[in-house]
N, C-alpha and C positions, 0 to 999 in steps of 0.2 A: 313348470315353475323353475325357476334362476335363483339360485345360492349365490350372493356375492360374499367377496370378503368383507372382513370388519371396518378396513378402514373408508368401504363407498358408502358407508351411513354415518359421515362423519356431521356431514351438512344439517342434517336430520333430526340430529340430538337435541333438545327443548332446553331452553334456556333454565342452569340452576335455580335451584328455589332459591330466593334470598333468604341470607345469615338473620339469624334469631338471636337479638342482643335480652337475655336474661327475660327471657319472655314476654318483655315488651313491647317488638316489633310481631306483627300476624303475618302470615306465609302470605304470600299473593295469591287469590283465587286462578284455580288452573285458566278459565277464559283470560284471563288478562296476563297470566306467565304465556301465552302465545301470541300477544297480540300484533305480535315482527312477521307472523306468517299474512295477516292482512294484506302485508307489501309484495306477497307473491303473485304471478299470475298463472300458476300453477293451481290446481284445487288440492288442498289440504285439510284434513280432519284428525286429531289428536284422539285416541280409541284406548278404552280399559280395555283387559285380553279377553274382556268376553264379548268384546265388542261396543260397548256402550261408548255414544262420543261425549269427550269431554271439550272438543272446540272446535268450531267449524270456520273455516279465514272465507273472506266475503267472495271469494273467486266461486269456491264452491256452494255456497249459497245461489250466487248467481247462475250457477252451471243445472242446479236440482231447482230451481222455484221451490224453493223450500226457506222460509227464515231462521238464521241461527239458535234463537229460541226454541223454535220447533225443534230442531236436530241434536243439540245439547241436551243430555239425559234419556233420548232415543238409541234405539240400537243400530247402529252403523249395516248391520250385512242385510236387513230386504231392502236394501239400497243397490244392490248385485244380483243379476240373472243366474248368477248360483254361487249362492253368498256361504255355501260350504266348502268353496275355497279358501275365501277369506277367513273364515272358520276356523281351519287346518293349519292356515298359513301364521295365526297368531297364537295356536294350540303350541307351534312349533316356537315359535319366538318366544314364547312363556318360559319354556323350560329350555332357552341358549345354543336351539341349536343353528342357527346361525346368525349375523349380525344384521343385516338385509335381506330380501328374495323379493323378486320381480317377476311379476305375470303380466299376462293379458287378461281383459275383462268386457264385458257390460256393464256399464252406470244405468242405474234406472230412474227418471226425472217424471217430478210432475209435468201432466198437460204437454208430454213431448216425447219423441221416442228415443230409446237407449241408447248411446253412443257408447262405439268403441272405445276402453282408454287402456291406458299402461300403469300398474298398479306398481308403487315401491312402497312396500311395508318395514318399517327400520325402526328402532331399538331407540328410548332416549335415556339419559343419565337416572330415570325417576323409573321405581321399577310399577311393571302394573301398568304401565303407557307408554303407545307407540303411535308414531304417527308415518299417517296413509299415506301419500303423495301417488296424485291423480295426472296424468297425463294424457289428453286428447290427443289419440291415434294421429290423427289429421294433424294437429298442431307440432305432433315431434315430425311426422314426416316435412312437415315445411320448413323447422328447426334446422333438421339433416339436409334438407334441400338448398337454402341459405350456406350452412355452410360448405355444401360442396362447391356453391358460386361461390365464397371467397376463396376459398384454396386454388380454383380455378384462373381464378382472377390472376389471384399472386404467380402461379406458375406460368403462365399465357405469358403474365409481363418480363416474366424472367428470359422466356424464351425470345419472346420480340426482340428482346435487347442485347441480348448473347446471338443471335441468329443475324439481325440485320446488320450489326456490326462485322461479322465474319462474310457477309456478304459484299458490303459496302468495297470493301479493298480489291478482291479481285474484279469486280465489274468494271473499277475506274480502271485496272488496268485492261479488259476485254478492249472496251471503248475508244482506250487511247490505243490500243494496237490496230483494232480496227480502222481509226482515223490515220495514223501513221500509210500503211496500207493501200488505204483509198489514195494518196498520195503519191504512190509508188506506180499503179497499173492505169495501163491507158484505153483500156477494153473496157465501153459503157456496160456490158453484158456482167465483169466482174465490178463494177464498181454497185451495181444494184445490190451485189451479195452482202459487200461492205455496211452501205446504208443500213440494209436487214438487221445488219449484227449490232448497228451504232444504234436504230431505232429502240430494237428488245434492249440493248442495257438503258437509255431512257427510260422504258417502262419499268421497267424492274426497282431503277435509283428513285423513281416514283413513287412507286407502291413502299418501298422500304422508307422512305422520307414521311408517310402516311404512320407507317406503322411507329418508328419514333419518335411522332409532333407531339404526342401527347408526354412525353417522356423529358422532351427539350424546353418547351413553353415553359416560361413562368407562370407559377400557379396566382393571378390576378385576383386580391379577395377586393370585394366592396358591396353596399347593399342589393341585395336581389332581389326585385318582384317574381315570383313564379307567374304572374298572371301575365307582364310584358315580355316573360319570357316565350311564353305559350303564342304571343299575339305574334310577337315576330317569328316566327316557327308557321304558325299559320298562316301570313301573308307570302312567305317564302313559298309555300306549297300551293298556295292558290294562284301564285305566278305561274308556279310549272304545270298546275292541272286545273286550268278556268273552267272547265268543264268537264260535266259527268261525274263530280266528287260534292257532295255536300259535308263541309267544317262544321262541327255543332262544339258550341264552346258552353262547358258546364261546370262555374266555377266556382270553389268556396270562396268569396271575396273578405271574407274574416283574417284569412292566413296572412302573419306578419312576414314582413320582410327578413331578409335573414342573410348572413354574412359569406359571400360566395363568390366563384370566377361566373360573371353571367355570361360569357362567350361560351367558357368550357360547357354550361349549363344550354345553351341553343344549340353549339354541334349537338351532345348528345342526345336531346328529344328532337331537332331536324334530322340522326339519323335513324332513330326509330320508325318517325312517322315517313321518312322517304322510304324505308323500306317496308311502311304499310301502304302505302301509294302503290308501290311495283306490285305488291302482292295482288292488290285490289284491280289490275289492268283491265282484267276482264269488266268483272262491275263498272268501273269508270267508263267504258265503250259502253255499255249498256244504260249509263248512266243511273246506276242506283248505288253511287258506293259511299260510304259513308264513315268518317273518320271523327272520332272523338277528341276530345281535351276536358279532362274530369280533375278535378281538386278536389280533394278533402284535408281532414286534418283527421290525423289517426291519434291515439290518445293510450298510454301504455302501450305501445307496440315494444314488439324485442324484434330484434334483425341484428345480425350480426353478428350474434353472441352477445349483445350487448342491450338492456332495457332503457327504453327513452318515454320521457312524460309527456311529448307533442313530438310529432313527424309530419311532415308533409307527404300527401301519399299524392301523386298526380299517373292518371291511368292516361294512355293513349291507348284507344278502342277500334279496330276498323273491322269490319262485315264482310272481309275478304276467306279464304276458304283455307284458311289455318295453317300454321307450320309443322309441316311432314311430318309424322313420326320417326321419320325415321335418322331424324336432326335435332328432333328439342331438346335431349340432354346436351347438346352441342353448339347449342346458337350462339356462346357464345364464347366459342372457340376461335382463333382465325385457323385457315382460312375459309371457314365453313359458310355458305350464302346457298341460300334456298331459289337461287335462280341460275339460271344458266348464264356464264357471261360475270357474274357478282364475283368481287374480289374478297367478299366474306370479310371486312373490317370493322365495317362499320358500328355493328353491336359489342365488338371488342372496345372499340373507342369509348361508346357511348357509356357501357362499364366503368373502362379507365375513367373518365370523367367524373363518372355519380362516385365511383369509391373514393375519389379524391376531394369527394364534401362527404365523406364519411357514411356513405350510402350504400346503395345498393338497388339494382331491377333485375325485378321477378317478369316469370312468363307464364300466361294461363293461355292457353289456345283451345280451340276445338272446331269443328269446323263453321264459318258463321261466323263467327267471334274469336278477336285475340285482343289479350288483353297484357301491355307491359305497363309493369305497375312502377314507376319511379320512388323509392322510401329514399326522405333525407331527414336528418334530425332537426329539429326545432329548437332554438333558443327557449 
């Protein structure tokens, strides 16, 4: 168990009773002084120190199959595969000795088996009540995961743009020396060497012109169907692979439209789904490969750091044989590409794009199945 200091259970603290004008006004019933934890999607439960809960917020309801009824006036700890921590840990809180402490745990649910969670037990202004905060193992690692993609994001961009600029100046001078050069000698045999050198700086003012389109375009906002976005996305790809790829379009047609660059919005799910095509080579020759376009609408999602009441989640799905271990935490790094030949961009772009409608894409892979989940927020 984890001692924090005073001030990490600050968030924690239950809202003051309300003031008692000459004993007119009646204190609020403890369920209704919590009823701001409702709006978490965290599971939270407000506990006397011997455990008895005094409020249970609907997350956790929904997390136990259990009704707030039921739970309210029950005892909190055979709720925990060894609920003699939770015991200890509020034996300890009774008597001040510290302000927070955080463990690991088992939740135990009806009609379901026990999930891992992360327990913050914290102190609030009322003495004789503390409240639990529940954290689904699973849920803070995709938290943490999230944010490692945004930080990633932001450093990636910093570097693109500090790096191709330091690049940029000397090539044009490689180029133009080279061309001066070529100018000068009169032996086909050295002027091929010339060409060489003029070709690679091309390539290079390429790839660097690539890496800061996204950086130079103007950000174009106006309405966006996700679904014509998808369509165009999928006719583009059944150009390049009329064969041996089956498109399966699986759409929530309810999703409103919503305010967006739709160009920036087609590169970046055409460069997904191109680099589920490449993936898929094999399958395609075989003719069994198969590429998704899924819509939903996600409803209280957090991504980002941030909680949103509709998101657009669109998956691109393909049945190809997964991305390497030994690159997922890097996909979407440049110049990182899981094939031979790949100038590893592409999912950096596609990135840059979704963060720029305030987004964000996740990666699930395995082998069989990968899945990039596009999150945008919803009007």
């Amino acid at each position: 168990m984890r001692k924090t200091s005073p001030d990490s259970s600050a968030s924690w603290g239950a809202p003051p009773p309300p003031q008692q004008n000459k004993g007119l006004t009646k204190p609020a019933a403890p369920s209704q002084s919590f009823q701001s934890f409702d709006l978490l999607a965290t599971l939270v439960a407000v506990v006397r120190g011997d455990g008895t809960v005094l409020f249970a917020n609907s997350a956790l309801e929904d997390a136990l199959g259990t009704s707030r009824r039921t739970l309210e006036g029950a005892s909190f700890l055979p709720f925990f595969t060894e609920p003699h921590i939770l015991r200890t840990a509020l034996d300890g809180a009774r008597v001040n000795e510290y302000a927070a402490l955080r463990y690991d745990a088992w939740l135990v649910r009806q009609h379901a088996d026990a999930v891992p969670v992360h327990v913050v037990l914290a102190q609030t202004e009322s003495p004789d009540q503390f409240v639990v905060e529940l954290l689904p193992l699973e849920a803070q690692a995709r938290q943490d995961r999230e944010e490692r993609l945004i930080d990633q994001a932001q450093a990636t961009k910093e570097l693109i743009r500090n790096l191709a600029h330091e690049i940029k100046n000397p090539l044009g001078g490689i180029r133009g020396a080279a061309q001066l050069l070529e100018m000068e000698i009169d032996s086909r045999d050295l002027k091929e060497y010339t060409r060489v050198i003029i070709h690679e700086a091309d390539r290079l003012q390429t790839l660097v012109d690539r890496l800061l389109a996204p950086h130079r375009r103007p950000h174009v906002v106006g309405d966006v169907n996700i679904h014509e976005v998808c369509e165009r996305v999928r006719s583009l790809i059944l150009a390049e692979f009329p064969r041996g790829l089956k498109v399966v379009r699986d759409y929530d047609t309810s999703i409103p439209e919503f305010r967006g660059d739709r160009e920036q919005l087609i590169q970046a799910v055409l460069n997904i789904a191109h680099n589920a095509c490449q993936a898929l080579a094999d399958r395609i020759g075989a003719g069994d490969a198969q590429l998704v376009f899924r819509t939903r609408i996600g409803r209280q999602v957090t991504f980002g750091k941030q909680r949103y009441r509709l998101a657009l989640e669109l998956h691109v799905i393909d049945n190809g044989p997964g991305v390497p271990d030994s690159i997922k935490d890097r996909i979407f790094y440049p110049p990182v590409s899981g094939r031979e030949g790949g100038s590893g961009t592409g999912l950096t772009l596609a990135q840059t794009f979704v963060q720029q409608h305030h987004g964000l894409i996740e990666c699930d892979s395995v082998p069989g199945r990968t899945d990039f989940k596009i999150l945008i927020p919803l009007p």
